[in-house]
C-alpha positions as CSV (number, residue, x, y, z in Angstrom):
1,X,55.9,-58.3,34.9
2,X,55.1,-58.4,38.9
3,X,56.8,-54.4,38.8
4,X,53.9,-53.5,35.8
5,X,51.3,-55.6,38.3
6,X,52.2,-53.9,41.5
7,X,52.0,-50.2,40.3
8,X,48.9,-51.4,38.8
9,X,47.0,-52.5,41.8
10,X,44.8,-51.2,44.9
11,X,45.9,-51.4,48.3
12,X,43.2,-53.9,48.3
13,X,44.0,-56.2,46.1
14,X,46.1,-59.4,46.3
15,X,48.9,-61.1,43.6
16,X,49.6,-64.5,44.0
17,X,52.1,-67.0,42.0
18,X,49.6,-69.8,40.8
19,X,52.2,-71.8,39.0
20,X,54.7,-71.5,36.0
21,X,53.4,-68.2,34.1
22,X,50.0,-68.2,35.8
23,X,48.8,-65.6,38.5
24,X,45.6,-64.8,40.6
25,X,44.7,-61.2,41.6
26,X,42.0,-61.0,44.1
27,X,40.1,-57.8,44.2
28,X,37.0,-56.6,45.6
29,X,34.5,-55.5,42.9
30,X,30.6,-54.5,43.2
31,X,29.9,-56.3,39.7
32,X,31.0,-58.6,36.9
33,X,31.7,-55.7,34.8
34,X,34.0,-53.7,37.2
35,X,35.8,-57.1,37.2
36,X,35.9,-57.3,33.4
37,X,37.1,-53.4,33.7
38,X,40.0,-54.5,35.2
39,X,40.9,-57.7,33.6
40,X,40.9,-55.6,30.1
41,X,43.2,-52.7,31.8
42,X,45.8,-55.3,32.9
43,X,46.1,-56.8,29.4
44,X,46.1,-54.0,27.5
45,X,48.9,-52.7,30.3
46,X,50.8,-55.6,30.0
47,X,50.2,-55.7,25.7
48,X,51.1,-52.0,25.5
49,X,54.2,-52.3,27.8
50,X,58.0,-53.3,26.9
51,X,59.5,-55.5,28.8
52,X,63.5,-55.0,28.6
53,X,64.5,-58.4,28.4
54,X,61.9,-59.5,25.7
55,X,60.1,-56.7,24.1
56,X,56.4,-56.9,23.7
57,X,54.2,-59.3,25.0
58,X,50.4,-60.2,25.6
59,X,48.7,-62.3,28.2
60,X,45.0,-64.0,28.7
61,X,42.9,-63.8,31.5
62,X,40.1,-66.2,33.2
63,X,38.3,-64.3,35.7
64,X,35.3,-65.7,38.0
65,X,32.8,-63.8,40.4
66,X,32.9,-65.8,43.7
67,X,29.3,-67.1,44.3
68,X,28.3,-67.1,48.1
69,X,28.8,-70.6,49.6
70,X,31.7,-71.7,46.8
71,X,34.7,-73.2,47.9
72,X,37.7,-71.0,47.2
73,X,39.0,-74.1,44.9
74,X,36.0,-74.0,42.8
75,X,36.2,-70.4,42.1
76,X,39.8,-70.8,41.5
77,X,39.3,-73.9,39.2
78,X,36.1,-71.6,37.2
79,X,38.9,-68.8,36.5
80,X,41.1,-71.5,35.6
81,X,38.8,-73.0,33.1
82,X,38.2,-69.7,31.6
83,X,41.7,-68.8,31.2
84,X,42.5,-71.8,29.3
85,X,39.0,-70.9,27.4
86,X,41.1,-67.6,26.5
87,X,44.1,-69.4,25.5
88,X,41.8,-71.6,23.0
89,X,40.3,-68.6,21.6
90,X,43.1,-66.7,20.0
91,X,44.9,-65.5,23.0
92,X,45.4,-61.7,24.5
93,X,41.4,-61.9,25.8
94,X,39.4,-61.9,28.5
95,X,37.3,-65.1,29.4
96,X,34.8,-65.3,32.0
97,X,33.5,-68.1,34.1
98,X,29.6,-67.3,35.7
């Protein structure tokens, strides 16, 4: 998984380990639907990739749009609260927190 993330990201953009199975990316995006954009291309990479030791799988995403003056854990706890929002709602989707 991180090998499918890194050729899949900008110079710009960050990957972190969040916990267990969870991640954060951090890019830098003009709008809520370039961010959406992206979201969608990693889960259809990830859904459309085989993974050697397992085969297919599919992931969810949360994704939030920082709002000026929000704490970083707020934004991080909205993209949290819309990835498990995703998980509820069938799994392999997008979710977003506004």
């Amino acid at each position: 998984m991180s090998a499918l993330v890194r050729r899949n990201i900008r110079d710009s953009d960050f990957v972190v380990r969040w916990g267990g199975e969870e991640f954060i990316i951090v890019v830098k995006v003009h709008s809520l639907e370039d961010l959406l954009m992206i979201a969608h291309k990693f889960r259809q990479k990830v859904e459309l990739n085989r993974f050697s030791s397992i085969g297919h799988l599919t992931c969810s995403f949360g994704v939030a749009i920082h709002h000026e003056k929000e704490t970083l854990e707020r934004v991080v706890g909205r993209a949290d609260e819309a990835l498990y929002k995703a998980k509820e709602g069938g799994r392999n989707r997008v979710d977003v927190s506004v």
